[in-house]
TIVEXTOR-947000 format. One record per atom (N, C-alpha, C): residue in one letter; atom name; x, y, z. Coordinates in steps of 0.05 Angstrom, whole numbers, m for minus. Layout:
REM TIVEXTOR-947000
 code site     px     py     pz
    a   CA      X      Y      Z
...
This chain:
REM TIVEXTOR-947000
 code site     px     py     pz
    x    N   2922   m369  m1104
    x   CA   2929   m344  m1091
    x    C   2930   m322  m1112
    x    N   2914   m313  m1115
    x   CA   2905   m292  m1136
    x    C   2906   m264  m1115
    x    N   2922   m244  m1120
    x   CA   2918   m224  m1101
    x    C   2919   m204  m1123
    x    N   2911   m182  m1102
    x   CA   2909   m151  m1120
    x    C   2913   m129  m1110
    x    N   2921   m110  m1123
    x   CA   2941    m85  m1115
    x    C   2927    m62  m1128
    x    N   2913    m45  m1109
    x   CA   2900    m25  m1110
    x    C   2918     m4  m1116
    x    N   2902     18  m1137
    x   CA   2915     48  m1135
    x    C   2945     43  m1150
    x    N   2948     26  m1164
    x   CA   2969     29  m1189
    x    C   2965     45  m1212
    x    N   2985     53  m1224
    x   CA   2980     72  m1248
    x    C   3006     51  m1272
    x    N   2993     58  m1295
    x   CA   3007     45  m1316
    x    C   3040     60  m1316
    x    N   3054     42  m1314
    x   CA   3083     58  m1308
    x    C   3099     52  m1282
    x    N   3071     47  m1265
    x   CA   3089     30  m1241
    x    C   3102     12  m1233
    x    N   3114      6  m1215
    x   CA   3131    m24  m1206
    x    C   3117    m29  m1181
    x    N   3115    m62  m1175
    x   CA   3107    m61  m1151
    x    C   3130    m96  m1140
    x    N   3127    m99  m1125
    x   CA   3146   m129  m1111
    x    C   3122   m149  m1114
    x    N   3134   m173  m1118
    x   CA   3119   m199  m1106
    x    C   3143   m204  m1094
    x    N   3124   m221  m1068
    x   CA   3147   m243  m1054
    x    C   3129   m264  m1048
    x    N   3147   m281  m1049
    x   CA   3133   m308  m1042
    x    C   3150   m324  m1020
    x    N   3146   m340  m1004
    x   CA   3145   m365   m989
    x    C   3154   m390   m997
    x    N   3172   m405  m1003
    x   CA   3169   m426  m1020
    x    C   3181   m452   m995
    x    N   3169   m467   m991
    x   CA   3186   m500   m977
    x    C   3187   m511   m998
    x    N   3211   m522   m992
    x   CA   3221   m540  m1012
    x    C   3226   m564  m1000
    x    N   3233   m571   m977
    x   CA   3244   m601   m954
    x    C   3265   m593   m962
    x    N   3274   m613   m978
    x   CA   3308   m627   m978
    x    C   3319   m618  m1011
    x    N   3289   m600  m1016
    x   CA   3310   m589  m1053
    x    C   3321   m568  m1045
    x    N   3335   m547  m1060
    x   CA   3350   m533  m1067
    x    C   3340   m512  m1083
    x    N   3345   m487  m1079
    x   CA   3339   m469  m1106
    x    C   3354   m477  m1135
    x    N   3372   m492  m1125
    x   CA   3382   m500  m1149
    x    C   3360   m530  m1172
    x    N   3349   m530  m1155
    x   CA   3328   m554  m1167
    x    C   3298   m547  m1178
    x    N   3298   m512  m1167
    x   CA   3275   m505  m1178
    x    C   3276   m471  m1188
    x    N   3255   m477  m1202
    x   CA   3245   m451  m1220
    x    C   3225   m437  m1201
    x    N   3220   m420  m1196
    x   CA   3199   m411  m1177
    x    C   3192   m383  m1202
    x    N   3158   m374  m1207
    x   CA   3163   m351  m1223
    x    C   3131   m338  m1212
    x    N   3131   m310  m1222
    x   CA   3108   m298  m1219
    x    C   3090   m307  m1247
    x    N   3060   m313  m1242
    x   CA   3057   m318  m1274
    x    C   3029   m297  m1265
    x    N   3029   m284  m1285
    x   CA   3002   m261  m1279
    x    C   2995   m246  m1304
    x    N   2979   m226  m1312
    x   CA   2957   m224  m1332
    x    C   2933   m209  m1329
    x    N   2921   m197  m1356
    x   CA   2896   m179  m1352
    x    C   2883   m215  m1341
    x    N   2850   m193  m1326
    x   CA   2834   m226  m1312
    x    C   2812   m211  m1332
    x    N   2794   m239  m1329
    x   CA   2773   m230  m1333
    x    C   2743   m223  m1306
    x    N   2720   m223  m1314
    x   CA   2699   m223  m1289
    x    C   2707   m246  m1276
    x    N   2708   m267  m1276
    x   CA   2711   m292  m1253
    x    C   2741   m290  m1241
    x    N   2765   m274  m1253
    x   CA   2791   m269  m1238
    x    C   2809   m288  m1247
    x    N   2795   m306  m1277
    x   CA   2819   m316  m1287
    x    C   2839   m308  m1310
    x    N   2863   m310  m1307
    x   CA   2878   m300  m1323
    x    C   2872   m307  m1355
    x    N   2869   m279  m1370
    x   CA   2865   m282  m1398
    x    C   2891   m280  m1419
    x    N   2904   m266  m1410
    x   CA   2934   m251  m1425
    x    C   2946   m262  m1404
    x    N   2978   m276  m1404
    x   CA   2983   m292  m1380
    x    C   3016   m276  m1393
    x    N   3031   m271  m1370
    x   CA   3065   m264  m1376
    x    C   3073   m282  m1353
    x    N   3101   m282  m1354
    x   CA   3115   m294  m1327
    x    C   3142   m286  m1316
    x    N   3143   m283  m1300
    x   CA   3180   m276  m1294
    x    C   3193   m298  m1270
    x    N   3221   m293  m1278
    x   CA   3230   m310  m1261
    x    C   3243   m289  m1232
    x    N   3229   m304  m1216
    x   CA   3239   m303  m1184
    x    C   3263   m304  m1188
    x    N   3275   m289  m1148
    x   CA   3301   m295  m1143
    x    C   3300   m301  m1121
    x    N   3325   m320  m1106
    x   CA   3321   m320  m1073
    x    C   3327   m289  m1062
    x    N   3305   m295  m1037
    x   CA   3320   m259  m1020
    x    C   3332   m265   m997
    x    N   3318   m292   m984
    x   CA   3325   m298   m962
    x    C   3324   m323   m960
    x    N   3343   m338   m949
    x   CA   3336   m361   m936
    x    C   3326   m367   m902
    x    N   3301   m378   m915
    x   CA   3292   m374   m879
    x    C   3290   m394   m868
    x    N   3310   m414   m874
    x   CA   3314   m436   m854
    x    C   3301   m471   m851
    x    N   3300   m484   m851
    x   CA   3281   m512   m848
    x    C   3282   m516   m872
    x    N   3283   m509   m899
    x   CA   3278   m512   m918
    x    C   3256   m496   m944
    x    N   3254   m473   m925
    x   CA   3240   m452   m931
    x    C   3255   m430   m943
    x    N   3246   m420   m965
    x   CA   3267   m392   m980
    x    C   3242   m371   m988
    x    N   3251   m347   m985
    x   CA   3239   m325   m994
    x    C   3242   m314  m1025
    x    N   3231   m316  m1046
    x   CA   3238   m306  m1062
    x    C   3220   m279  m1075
    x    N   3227   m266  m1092
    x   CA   3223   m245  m1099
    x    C   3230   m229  m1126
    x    N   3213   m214  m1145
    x   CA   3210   m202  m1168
    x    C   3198   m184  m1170
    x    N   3211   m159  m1184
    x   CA   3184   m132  m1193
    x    C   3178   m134  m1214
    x    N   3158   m127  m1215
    x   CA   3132   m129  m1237
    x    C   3119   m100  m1247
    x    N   3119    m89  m1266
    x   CA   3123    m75  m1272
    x    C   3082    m59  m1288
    x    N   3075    m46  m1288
    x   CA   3041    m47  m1299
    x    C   3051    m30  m1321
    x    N   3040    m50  m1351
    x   CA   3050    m41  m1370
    x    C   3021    m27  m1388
    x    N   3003    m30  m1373
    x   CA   2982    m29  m1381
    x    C   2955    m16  m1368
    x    N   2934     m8  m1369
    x   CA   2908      3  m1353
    x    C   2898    m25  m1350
    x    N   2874    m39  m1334
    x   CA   2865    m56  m1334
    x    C   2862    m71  m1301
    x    N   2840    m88  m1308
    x   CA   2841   m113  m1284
    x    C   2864   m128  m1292
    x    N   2882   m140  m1269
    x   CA   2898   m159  m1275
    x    C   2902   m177  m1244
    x    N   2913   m196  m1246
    x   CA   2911   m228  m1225
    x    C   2944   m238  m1228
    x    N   2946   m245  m1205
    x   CA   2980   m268  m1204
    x    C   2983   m280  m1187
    x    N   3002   m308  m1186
    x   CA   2998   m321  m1173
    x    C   3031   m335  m1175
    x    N   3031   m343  m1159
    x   CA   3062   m368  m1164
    x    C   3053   m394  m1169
    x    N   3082   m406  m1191
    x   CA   3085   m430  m1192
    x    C   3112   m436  m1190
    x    N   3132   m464  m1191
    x   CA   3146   m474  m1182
    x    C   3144   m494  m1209
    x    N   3169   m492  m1219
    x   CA   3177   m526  m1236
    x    C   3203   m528  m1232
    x    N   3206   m552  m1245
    x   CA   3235   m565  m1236
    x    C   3259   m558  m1254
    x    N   3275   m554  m1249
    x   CA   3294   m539  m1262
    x    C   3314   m559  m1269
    x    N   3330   m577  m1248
    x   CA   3346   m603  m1264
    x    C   3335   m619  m1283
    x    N   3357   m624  m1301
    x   CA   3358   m641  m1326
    x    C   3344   m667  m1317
    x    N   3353   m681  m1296
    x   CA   3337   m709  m1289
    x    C   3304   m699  m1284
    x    N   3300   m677  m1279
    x   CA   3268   m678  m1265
    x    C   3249   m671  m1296
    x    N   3269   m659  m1307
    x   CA   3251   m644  m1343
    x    C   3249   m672  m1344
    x    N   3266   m680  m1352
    x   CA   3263   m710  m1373
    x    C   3239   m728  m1353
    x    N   3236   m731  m1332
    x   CA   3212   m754  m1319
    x    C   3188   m739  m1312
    x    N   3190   m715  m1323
    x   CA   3165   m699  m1305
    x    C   3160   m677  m1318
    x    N   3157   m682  m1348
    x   CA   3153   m655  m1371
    x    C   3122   m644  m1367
    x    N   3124   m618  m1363
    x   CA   3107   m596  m1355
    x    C   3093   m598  m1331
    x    N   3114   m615  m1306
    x   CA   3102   m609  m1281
    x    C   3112   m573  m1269
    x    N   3076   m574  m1257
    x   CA   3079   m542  m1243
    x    C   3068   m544  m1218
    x    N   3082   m526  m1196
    x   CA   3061   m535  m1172
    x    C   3056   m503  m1168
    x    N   3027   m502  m1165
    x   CA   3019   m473  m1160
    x    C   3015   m465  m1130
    x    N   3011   m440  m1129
    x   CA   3000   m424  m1102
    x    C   2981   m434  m1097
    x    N   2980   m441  m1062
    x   CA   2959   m450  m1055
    x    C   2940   m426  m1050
    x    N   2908   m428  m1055
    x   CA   2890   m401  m1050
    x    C   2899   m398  m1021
């Protein structure tokens, strides 16, 4: 899920929000973050930053809304996308540098 935001100027802010199911975890069990960057011609990220999400809403079943501004620090093409890692001590230790990304 690579999206893009027309008619920005260096100095702006703009929102991401994202969608996240979780089933039966918890925001407390996960990291959810924007990870985005100048792209290159094919739209993959070259210069990569990240921030961390926050919940905005909970929407129920096991679904949460979260959300971050992002700020254009720069002129340029740039790409972002979400990912999700695990945030409890039991999940780092059995599952070092799991990430689950945005689906396209």
């Amino acid at each position: 899920m690579v999206e893009s935001v027309d008619k920005l100027q260096v100095g702006d802010n703009f929102e991401v929000m994202v969608d996240v199911y979780m089933g039966v975890m918890s925001p407390e069990d996960l990291s959810v973050e924007v990870y985005y960057g100048v792209v290159d011609n094919r739209n993959a990220v070259q210069t990569s930053n990240t921030r961390t999400m926050r919940v905005k809403e909970n929407l129920g079943n096991g679904r949460y809304r979260y959300t971050v501004d992002v700020s254009c620090n720069k002129a340029g093409r740039f790409g972002l996308t979400a990912r999700v890692i695990p945030e409890g001590a039991e999940w780092k230790h059995c599952m070092p540098g799991f990430i689950v990304w945005a689906n396209e």
